[in-house]
N, C-alpha and C positions, 0 to 999 in steps of 0.2 A: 625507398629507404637507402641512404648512404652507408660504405662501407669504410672505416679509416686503415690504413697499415701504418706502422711508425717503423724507418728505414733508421736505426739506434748509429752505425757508422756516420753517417751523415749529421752527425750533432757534433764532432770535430769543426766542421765548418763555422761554428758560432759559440763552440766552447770560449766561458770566460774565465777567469783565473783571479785568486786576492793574490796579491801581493806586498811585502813590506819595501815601503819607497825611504829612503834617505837614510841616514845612522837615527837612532832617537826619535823619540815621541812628538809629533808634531804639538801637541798641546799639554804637554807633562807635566808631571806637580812643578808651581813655582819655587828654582833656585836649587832644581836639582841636578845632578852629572846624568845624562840622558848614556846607558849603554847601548851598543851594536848592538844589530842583531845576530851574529856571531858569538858574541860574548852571551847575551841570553841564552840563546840555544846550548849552552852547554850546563846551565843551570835547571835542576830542579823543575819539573812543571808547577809544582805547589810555591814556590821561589817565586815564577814568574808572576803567579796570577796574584800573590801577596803586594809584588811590585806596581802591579798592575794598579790595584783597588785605590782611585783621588785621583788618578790621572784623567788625560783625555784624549781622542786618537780622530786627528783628521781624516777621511775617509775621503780620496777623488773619484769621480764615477760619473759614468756619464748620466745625467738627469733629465734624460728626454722622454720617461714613460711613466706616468704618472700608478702604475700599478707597481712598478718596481720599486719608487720613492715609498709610496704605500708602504708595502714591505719592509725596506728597510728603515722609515720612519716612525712606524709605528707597529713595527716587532720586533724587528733585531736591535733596535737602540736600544726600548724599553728594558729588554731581557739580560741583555750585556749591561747596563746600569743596575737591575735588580738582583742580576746574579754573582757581580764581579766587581759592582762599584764602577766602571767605567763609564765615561760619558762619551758616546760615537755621533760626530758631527759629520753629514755626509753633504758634500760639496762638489760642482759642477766641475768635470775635469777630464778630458779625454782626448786621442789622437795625438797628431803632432803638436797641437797647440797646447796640450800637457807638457808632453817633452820641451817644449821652448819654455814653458812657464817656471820647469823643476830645474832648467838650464839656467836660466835666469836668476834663479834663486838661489841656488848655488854659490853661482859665480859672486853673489850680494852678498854671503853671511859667510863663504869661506866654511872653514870647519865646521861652524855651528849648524845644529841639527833645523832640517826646514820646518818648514809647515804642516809638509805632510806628512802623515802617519801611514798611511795603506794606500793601495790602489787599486782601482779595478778593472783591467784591460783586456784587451783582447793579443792574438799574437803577432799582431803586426807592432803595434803599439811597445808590448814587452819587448820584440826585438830591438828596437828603436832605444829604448832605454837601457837593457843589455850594454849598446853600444856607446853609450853616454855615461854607465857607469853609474847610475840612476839609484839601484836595485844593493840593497844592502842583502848577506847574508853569506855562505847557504844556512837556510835553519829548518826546513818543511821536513827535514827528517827527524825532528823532534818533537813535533806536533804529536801529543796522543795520541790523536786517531789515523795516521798517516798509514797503521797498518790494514785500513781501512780502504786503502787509495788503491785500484788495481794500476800499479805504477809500470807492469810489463805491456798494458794497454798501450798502442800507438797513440791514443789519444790523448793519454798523459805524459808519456814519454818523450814526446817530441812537441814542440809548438814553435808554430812557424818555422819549421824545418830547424830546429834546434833544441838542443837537450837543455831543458830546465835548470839543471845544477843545483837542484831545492832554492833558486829564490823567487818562487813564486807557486801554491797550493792550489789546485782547484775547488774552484768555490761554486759551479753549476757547469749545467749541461742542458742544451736546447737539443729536442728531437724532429727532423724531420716530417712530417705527418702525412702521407697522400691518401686525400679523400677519393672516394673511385664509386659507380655505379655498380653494384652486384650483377645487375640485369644485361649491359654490358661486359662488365669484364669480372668475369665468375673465377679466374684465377689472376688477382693482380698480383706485382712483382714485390717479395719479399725480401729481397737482396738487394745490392748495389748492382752486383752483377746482371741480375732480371732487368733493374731497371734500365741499364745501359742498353739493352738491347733497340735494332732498329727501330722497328714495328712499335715500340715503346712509344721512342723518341719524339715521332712523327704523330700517335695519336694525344699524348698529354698536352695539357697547358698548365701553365707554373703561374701561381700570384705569389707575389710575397706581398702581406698587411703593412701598411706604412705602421707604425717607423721604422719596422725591423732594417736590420742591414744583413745580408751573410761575410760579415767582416769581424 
């Protein structure tokens, strides 16, 4: 019989984060003034989600796991369409080749608001757009449930060695897992700390499942 520990600091490494990308609703009611998201955030929550209800929100992400499309294809679309009127199209869209793509787009429509509605990156990625000016807001300090967010967490506080500034929410957290033999090793490491140790080091082996990435 296998044993699991879940090492919970260790899901920094693969935390993802929504984010709002560009000014305005990538697929908004037709022939409307698309507002900031600056300007939202200081409106009403019932305000917003009124505003909300006939639009639609491009969603980029990356699409390479067919459990996650799952998920957001046929729950969180359905639920956000039944509960708020919204219609969330989720579209292939990650790394640098985001960033050139929301660059390019940009640079093509000038003021008007892009394509994209949300995004959903990791912190390398968010830095990258950060620096591009990408990222519309700050707003996540508006969000309802944000007093929800243990935001003194290093996890949340920092990404990619930089303060968030509310323009980007976390939206999951991947945990570590190490399976271990009991009959072997009848005390395994429940820290970062534990597991750093030498005698550690030297007896594990580490897979990671394709597709994942720790990026």
């Amino acid at each position: 019989m296998l044993g699991r520990v879940t090492v919970s600091r260790l899901s920094a490494i693969v935390a993802v984060a929504l984010c709002l990308a560009l000014p305005g609703c990538g697929g908004g009611r037709p022939g409307s003034v698309p507002l900031d998201a600056a300007t939202l955030a200081k409106q009403p929550w019932a305000s917003i989600v009124a505003q909300a209800r006939g639009t639609s929100v491009v969603w980029r992400m990356w699409r390479g796991d067919p459990a996650i499309n799952s998920y957001v294809d046929d729950w969180v679309a359905p639920r956000v369409r039944n509960l708020y009127g919204v219609e969330v199209r989720a579209v292939e869209g990650q790394g640098a080749e985001l960033v050139n793509a929301l660059v390019t787009e940009r640079e093509a429509t000038g003021v008007r608001p892009g394509t994209a509605s949300l995004v959903w990156i990791n912190g390398d990625t968010f830095a990258q757009m950060r620096r591009e000016n990408l990222l519309a807001g700050p707003w996540t300090d508006h969000l309802p449930n944000t007093h929800l967010v243990d935001t003194a967490s290093p996890i949340i506080s920092r990404d990619f060695e930089q303060d968030p500034a509310g323009f980007e929410s976390p939206w999951g957290m991947v945990q570590f897992a190490l399976i271990y033999d009991p009959a072997r090793t009848p005390d395994p490491p429940r820290s970062i700390e534990m597991l750093a140790q030498p005698s550690l080091k030297r007896a594990l082996s580490i897979f990671q499942a394709p597709p994942s990435a720790l990026s």
